[in-house]
C-alpha positions as CSV (number, residue, x, y, z in Angstrom):
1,X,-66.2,7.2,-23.0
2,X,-65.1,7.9,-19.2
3,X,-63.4,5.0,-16.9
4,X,-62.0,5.3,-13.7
5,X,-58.0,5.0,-14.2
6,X,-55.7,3.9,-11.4
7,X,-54.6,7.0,-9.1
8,X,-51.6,4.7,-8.6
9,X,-48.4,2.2,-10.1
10,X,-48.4,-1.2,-8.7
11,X,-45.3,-0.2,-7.0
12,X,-47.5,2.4,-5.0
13,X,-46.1,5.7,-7.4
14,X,-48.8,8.2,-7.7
15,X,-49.7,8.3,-11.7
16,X,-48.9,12.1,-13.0
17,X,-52.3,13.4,-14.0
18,X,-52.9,13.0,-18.0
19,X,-55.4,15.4,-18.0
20,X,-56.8,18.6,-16.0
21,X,-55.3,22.0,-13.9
22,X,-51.6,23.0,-15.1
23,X,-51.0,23.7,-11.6
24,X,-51.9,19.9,-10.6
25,X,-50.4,18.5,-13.4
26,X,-46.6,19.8,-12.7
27,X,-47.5,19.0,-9.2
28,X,-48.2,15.6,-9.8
29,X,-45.5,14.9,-12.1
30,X,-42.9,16.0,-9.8
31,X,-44.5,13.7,-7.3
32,X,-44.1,11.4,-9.5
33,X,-40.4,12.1,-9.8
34,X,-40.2,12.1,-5.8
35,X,-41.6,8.7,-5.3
36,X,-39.2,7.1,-8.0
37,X,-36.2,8.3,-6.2
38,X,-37.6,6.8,-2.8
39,X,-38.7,3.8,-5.0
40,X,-34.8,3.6,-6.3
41,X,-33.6,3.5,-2.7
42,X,-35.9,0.3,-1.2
43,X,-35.0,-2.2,0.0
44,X,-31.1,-1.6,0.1
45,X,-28.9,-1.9,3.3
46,X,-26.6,1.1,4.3
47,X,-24.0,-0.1,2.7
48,X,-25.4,-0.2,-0.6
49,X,-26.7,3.4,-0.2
50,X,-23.4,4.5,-0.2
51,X,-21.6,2.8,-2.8
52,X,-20.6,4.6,-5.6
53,X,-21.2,1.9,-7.8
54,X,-20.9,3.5,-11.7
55,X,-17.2,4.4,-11.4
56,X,-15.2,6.9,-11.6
57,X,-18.3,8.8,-10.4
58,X,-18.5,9.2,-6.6
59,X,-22.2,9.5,-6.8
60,X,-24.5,7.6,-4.3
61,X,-28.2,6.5,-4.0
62,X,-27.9,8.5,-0.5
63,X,-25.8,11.2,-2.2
64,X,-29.0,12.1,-4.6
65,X,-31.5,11.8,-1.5
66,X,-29.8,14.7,0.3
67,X,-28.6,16.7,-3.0
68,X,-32.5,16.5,-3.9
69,X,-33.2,18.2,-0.4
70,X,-31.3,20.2,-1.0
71,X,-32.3,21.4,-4.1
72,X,-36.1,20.6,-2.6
73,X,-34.8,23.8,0.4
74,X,-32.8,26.2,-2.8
75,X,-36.0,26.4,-5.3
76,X,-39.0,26.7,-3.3
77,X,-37.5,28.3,-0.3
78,X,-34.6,30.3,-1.1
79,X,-35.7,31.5,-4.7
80,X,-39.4,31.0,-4.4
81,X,-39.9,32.1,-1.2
82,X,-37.0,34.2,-0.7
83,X,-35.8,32.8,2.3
84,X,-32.3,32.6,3.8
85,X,-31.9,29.6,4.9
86,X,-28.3,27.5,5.5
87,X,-27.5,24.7,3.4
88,X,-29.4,21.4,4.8
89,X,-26.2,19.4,5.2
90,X,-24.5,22.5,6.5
91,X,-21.6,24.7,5.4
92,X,-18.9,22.5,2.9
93,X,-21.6,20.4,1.8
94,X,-23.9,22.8,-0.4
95,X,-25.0,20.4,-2.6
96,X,-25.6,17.8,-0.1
97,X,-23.7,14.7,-1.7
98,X,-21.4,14.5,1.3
99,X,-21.8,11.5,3.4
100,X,-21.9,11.6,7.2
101,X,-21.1,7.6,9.1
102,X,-23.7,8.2,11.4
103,X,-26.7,9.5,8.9
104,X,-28.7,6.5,6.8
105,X,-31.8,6.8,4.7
106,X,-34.2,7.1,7.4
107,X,-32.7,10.1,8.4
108,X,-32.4,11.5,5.0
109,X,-35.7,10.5,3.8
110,X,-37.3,12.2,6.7
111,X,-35.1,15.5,6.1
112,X,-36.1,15.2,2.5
113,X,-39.7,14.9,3.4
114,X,-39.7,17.9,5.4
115,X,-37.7,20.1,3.0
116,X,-40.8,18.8,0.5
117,X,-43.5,20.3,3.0
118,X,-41.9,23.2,3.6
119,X,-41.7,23.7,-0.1
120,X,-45.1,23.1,-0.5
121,X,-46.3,25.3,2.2
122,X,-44.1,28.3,0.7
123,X,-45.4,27.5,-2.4
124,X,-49.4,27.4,-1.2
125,X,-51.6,30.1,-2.5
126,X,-48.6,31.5,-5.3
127,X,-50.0,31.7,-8.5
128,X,-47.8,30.1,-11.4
129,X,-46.5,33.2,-12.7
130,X,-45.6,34.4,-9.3
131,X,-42.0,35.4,-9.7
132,X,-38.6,34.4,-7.7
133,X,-35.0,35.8,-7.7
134,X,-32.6,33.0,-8.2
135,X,-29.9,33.5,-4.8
136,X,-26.8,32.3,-6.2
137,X,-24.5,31.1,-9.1
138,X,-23.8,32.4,-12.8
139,X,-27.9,33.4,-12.3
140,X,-27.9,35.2,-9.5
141,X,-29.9,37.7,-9.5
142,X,-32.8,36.2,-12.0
143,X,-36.3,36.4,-11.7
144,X,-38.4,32.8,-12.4
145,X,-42.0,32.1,-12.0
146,X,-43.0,29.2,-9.9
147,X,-44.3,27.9,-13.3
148,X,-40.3,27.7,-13.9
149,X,-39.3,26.3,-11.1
150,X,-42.2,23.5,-10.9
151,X,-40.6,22.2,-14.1
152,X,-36.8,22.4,-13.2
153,X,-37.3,20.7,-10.6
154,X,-39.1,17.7,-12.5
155,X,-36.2,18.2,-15.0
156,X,-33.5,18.0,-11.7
157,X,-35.6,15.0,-10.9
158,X,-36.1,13.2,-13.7
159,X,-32.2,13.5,-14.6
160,X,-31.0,11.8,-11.4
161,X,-33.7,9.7,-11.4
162,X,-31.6,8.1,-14.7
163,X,-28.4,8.3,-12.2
164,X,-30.2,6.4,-9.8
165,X,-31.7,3.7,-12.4
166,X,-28.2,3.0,-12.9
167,X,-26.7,3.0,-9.6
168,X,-29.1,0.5,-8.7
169,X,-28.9,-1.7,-11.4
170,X,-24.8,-1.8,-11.1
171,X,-25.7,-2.7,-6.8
172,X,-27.9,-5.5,-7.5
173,X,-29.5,-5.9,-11.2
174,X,-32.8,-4.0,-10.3
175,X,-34.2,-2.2,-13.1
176,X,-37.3,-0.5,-14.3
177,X,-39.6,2.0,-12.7
């Protein structure tokens, strides 16, 4: 028996397909992934967005938007599509959890956006086993498929996707999704 299932969540989150291309799967589960974090972040004034809320951690709803572009611009484009590109936030703030006064979600959202399209266009027409060379770290130097990188970075999502689940229930009592 066949039914027509809901492309979407209520809350407008893509569903992950259940079924169907490897390729499309990972894709959509790291969509997924994506719109929870934007999901985690609605709604909330500025202030919110930068409070550090599950002490003695430092770590912020708006610190995890521009740390995942940042990891969105080091997988697809630096290791995928070997590309030397800067660090998004710039020099002293590699993995983008710095906070900047004059920079709020809009802006990050839309620089996280962009780092996602360029990472898809790098990643267009590269077949899963298509290998990378990891730029930095204790790994430098390693070769990963995009296969790999696909699921680290629904891994890398998923994981702060838990941070963020509690950061916003400690700012105002929403949980779930």
């Amino acid at each position: 028996m066949t039914t027509d299932a809901p492309t979407h969540l209520p809350d407008g989150r893509p569903i992950p397909l259940m079924t169907g291309d490897e390729r499309l799967m990972l894709e959509s589960w790291l969509d997924f992934h994506r719109a929870t974090l934007e999901l985690k972040c609605a709604g909330l004034e500025d202030s919110q967005l930068r409070l550090a809320a599950a002490g003695p951690s430092e770590l912020t709803l708006l610190g995890l938007v521009q740390h995942l572009a940042e990891c969105e611009r080091n997988w697809f484009q630096r290791v995928v599509g070997g590309l030397d590109v800067p660090p998004v936030y710039g020099e002293g703030n590699e993995a983008g959890y710095g906070l900047e006064a004059g920079r709020g979600l809009g802006e990050a959202l839309a620089v996280w956006r962009e780092e996602i399209a360029r990472g898809r266009e790098v990643c267009a027409g590269r077949g899963l086993e298509r290998a990378g060379v990891i730029q930095g770290g204790p790994m430098a130097g390693v070769e990963v498929s995009v296969r790999w990188v696909l699921i680290h970075m629904i891994e890398e999502y998923a994981r702060h996707n838990g941070h963020a689940d509690i950061l916003r229930e400690c700012i105002d009592g929403v949980t779930g999704a």
